[in-house]
C-alpha positions as CSV (number, residue, x, y, z in Angstrom):
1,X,120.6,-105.5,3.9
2,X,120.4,-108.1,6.0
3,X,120.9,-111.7,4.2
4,X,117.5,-113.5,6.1
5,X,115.6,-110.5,5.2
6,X,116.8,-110.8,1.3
7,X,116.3,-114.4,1.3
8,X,112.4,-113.6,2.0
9,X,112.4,-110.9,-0.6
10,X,113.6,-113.4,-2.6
11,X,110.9,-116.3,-1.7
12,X,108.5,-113.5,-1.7
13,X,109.3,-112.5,-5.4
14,X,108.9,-116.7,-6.5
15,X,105.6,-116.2,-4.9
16,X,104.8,-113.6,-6.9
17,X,105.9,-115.3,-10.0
18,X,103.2,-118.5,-9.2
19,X,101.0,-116.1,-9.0
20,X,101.7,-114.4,-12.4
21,X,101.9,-117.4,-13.9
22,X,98.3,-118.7,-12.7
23,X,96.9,-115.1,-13.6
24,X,98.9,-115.1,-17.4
25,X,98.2,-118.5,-17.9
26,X,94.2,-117.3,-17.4
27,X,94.4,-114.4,-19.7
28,X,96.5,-116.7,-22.2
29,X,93.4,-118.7,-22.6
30,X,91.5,-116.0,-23.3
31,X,93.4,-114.1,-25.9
32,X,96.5,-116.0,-26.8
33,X,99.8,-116.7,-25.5
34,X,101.4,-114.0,-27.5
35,X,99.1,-111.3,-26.3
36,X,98.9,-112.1,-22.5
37,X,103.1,-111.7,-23.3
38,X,103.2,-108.8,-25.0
39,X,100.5,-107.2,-22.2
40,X,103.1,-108.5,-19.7
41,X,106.2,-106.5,-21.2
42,X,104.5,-103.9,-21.8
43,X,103.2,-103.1,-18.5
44,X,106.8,-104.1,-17.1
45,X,108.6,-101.9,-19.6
46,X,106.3,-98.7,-18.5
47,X,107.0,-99.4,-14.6
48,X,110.3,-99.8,-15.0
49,X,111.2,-97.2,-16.8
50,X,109.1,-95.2,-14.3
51,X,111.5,-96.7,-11.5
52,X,114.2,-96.0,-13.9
53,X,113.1,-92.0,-14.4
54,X,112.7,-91.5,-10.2
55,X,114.8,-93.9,-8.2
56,X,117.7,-95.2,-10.1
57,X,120.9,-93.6,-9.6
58,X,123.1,-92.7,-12.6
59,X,125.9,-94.8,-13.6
60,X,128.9,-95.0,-15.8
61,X,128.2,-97.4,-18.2
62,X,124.7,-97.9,-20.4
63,X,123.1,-101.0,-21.9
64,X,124.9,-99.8,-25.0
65,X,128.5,-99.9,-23.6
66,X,128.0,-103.6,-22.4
67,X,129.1,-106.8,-23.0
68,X,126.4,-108.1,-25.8
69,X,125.7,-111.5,-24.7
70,X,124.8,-110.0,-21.0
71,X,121.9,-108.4,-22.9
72,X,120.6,-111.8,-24.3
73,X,119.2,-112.9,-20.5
74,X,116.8,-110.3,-21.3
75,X,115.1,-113.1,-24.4
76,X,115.2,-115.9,-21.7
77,X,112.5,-113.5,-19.7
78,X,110.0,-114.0,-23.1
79,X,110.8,-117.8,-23.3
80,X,109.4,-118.4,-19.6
81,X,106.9,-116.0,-20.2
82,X,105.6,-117.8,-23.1
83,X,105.9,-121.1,-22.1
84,X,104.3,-120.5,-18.8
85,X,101.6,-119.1,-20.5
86,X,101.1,-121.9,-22.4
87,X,101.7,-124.8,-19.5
88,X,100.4,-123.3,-16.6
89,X,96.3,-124.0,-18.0
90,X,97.5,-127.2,-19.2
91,X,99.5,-128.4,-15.9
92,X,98.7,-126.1,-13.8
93,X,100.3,-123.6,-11.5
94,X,102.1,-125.7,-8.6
95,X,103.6,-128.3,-10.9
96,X,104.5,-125.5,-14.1
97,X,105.7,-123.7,-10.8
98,X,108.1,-126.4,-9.4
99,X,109.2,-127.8,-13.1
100,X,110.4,-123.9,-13.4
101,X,112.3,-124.3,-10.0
102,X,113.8,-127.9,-11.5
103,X,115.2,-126.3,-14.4
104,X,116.1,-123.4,-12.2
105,X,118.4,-125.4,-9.4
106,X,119.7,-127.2,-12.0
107,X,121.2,-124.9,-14.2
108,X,121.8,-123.0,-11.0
109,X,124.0,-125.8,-9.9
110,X,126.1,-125.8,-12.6
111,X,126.6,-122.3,-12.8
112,X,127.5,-121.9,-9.6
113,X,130.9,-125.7,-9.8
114,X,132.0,-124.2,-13.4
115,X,131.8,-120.4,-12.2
116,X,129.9,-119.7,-15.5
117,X,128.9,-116.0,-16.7
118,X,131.8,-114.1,-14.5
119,X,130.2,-115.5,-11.1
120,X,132.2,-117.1,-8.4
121,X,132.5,-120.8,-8.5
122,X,130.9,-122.8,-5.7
123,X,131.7,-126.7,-5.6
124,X,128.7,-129.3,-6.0
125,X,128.0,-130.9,-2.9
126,X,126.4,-134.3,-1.5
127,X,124.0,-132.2,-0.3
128,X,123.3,-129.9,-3.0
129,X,122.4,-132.7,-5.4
130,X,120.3,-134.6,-2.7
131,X,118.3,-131.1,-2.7
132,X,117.6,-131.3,-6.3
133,X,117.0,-135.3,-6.2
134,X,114.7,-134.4,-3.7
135,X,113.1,-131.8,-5.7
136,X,112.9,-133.4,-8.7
137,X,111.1,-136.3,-7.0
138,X,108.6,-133.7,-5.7
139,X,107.7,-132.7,-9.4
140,X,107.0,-136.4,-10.5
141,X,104.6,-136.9,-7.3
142,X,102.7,-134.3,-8.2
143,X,102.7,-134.7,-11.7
144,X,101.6,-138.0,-11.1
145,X,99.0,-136.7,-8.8
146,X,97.4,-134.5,-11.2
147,X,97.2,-137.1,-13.9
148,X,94.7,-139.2,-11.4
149,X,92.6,-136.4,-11.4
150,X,92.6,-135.8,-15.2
């Protein structure tokens, strides 16, 4: 596939996400944080396994057979979920949306210099941690900007 065309799947899927978040965070409200979570698993567990049933290709190794803390990213899903829930009514969806992205970039960074959890290692730049000064500035303005209009 080609790499520009992933990177827009990939922007396309964090839109996606703003827009789960602002439609949870809704239904949250409405019936609590642990049941807009549990509808969300749910729903995800019967299409994927669906996906699972008709498209995925067999392989030589099961969940079973892996490495045990690879299956723990899997409770790191239900931590965003829930906290989302929980923030997105309370700070909305653009700033829960770009906090998210903060911690993302920034764990992301470090990651990538150490090399952590088997992937390749990929040095910290000038330019990497201008992007996340950069971003991290963006949250506070419109944090800020939100707590005027409070």
């Amino acid at each position: 596939m080609n790499l520009f065309v992933l990177l827009l799947l990939v922007v396309a899927a964090g839109a996606v996400l703003s827009v789960q978040a602002a439609i949870n965070g809704r239904l949250g409200q409405t019936v609590g944080v642990l049941r807009s979570s549990l509808l969300t698993f749910t729903v995800g567990t019967v299409t994927t396994g669906l996906l699972i049933v008709f498209f995925e290709p067999a392989h030589g190794l099961t969940l079973l057979d892996m490495p045990k803390w690879q299956l723990s990213g899997a409770l790191f899903g239900v931590v965003y979920m829930m906290v989302m829930v929980g923030a997105v009514p309370r700070i909305g969806t653009a700033v829960a949306t770009v906090a998210v992205i903060v911690g993302q970039l920034g764990m992301g960074m470090l990651i990538d210099n150490f090399g952590w959890l088997g992937n390749p290692a990929i040095e910290l730049s000038g330019s990497r941690i201008l992007a996340m000064a950069c971003l991290a500035l963006a949250l506070v303005f419109m944090y800020r900007s939100n707590a005027r209009q409070a």
